[in-house]
NUVEXTOR-326076 format. One record per atom (N, C-alpha, C, O): residue in one letter; x, y, z. Coordinates in steps of 0.05 Angstrom, whole numbers, padded with zeros to 5 digits, always signed. Layout:
BEGIN
AXYZ ...
***
This chain:
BEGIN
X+00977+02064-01156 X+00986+02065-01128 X+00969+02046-01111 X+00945+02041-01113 X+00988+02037-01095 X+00966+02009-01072 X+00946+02031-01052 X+00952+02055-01049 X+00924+02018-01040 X+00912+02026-01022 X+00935+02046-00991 X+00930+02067-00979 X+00953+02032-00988 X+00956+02054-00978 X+00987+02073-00977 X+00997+02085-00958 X+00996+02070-01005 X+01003+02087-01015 X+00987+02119-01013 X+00996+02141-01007 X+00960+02109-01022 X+00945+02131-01027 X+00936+02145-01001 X+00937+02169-01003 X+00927+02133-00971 X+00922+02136-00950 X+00943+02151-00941 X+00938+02174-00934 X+00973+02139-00939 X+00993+02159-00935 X+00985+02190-00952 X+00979+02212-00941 X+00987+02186-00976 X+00991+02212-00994 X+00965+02237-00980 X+00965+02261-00976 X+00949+02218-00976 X+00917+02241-00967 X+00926+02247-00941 X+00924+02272-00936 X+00936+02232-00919 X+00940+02241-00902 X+00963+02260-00895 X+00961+02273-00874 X+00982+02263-00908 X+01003+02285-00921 X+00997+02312-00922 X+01005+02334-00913 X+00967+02298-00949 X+00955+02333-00954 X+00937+02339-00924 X+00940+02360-00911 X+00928+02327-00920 X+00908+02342-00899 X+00925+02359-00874 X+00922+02382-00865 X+00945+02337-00870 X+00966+02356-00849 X+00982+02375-00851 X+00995+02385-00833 X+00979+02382-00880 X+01004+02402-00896 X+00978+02422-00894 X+00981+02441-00879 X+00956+02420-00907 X+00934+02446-00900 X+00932+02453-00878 X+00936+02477-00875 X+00923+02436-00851 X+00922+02444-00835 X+00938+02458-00813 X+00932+02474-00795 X+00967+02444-00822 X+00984+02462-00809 X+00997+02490-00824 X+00995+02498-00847 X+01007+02497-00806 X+01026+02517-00814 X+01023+02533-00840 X+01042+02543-00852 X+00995+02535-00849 X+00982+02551-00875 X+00997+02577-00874 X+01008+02579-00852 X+01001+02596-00889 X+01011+02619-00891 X+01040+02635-00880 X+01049+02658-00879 X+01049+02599-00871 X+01070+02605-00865 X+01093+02593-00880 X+01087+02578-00899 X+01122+02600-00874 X+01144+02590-00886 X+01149+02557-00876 X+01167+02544-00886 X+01133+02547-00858 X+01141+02514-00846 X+01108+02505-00863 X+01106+02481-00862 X+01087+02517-00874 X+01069+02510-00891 X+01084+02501-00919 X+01091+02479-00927 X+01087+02525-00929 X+01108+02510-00955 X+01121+02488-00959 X+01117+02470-00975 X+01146+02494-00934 X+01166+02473-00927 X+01142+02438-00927 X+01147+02417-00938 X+01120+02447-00912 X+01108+02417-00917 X+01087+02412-00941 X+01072+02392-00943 X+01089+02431-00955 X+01083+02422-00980 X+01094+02412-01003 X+01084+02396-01019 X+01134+02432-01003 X+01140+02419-01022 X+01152+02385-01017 X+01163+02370-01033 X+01145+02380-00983 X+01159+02356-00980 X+01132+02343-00980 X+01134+02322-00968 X+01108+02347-00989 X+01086+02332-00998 X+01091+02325-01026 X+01082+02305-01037 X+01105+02344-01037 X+01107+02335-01075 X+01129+02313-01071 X+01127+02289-01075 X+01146+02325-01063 X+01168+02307-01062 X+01157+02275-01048 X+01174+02257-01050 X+01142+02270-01040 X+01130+02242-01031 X+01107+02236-01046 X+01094+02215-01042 X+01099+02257-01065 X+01077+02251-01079 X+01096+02240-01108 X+01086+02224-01123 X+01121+02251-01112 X+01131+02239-01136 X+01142+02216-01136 X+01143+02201-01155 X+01159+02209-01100 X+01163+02190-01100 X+01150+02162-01101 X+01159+02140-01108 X+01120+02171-01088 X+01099+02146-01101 X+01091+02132-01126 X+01087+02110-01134 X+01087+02169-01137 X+01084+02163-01169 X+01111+02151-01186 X+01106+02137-01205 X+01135+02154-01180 X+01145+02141-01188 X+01154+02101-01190 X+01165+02086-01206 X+01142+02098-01167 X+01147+02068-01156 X+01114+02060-01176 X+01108+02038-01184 X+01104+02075-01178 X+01074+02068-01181 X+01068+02054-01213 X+01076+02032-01220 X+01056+02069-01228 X+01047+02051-01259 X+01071+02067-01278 X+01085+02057-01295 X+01070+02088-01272 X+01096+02097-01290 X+01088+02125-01301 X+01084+02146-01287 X+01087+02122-01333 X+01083+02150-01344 X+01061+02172-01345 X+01064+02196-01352 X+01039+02162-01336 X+01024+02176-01334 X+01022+02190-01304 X+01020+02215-01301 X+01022+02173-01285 X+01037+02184-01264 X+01047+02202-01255 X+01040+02219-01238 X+01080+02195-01276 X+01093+02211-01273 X+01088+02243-01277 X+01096+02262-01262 X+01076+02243-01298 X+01066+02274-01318 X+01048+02283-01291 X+01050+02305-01282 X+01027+02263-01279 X+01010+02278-01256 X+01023+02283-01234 X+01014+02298-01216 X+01046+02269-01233 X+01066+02274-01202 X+01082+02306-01200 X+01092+02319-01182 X+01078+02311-01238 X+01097+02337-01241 X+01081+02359-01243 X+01087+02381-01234 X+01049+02350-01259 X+01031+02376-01253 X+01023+02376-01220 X+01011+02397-01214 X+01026+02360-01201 X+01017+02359-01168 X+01041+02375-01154 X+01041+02386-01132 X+01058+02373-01171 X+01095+02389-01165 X+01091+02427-01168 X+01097+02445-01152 X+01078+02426-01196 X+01069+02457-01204 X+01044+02466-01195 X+01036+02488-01204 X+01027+02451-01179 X+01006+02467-01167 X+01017+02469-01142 X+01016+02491-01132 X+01027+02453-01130 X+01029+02460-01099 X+01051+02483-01102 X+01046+02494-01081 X+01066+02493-01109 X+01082+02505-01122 X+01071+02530-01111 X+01074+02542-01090 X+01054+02533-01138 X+01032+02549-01130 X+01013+02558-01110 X+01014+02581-01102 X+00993+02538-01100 X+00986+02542-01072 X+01008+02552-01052 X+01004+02574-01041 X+01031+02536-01045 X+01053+02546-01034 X+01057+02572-01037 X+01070+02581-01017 X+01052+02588-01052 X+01066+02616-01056 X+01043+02632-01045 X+01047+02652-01032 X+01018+02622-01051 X+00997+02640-01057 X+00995+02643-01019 X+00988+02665-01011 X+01001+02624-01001 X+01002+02613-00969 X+01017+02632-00963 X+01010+02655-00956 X+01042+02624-00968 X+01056+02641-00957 X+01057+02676-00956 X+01069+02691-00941 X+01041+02682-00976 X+01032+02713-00990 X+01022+02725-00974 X+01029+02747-00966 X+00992+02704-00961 X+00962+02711-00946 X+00966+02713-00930 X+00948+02718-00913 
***
């Protein structure tokens, strides 16, 4: 991924934690953090990527649930 590919992606996460944590519009901006985290990884080197675009898909997943729980 280019330099700021990656700047976008960090700045994504930081605003997806900081907002709306434990709520239902927290989620909502997490799974649209994967969903722009796959779309990078996909434009990006390719397969290995990809496989980390899909385990970054099943953790936020996760965090997501665990947010909205707390």
């Amino acid at each position: 991924m280019s330099l700021t590919a990656l700047a976008l992606r960090d700045t994504i996460w930081l605003s997806a934690l900081q907002s709306g944590r434990g709520t239902a519009e927290g989620l909502f901006v997490l799974f649209l953090l994967a969903a722009v985290t796959s779309v990078l990884a996909y434009r990006g080197i390719g397969g290995q990527l990809m496989r980390l675009a899909n385990l970054v898909l099943i953790l936020l997943f996760v965090v997501g649930i665990v947010f909205v729980l707390l």
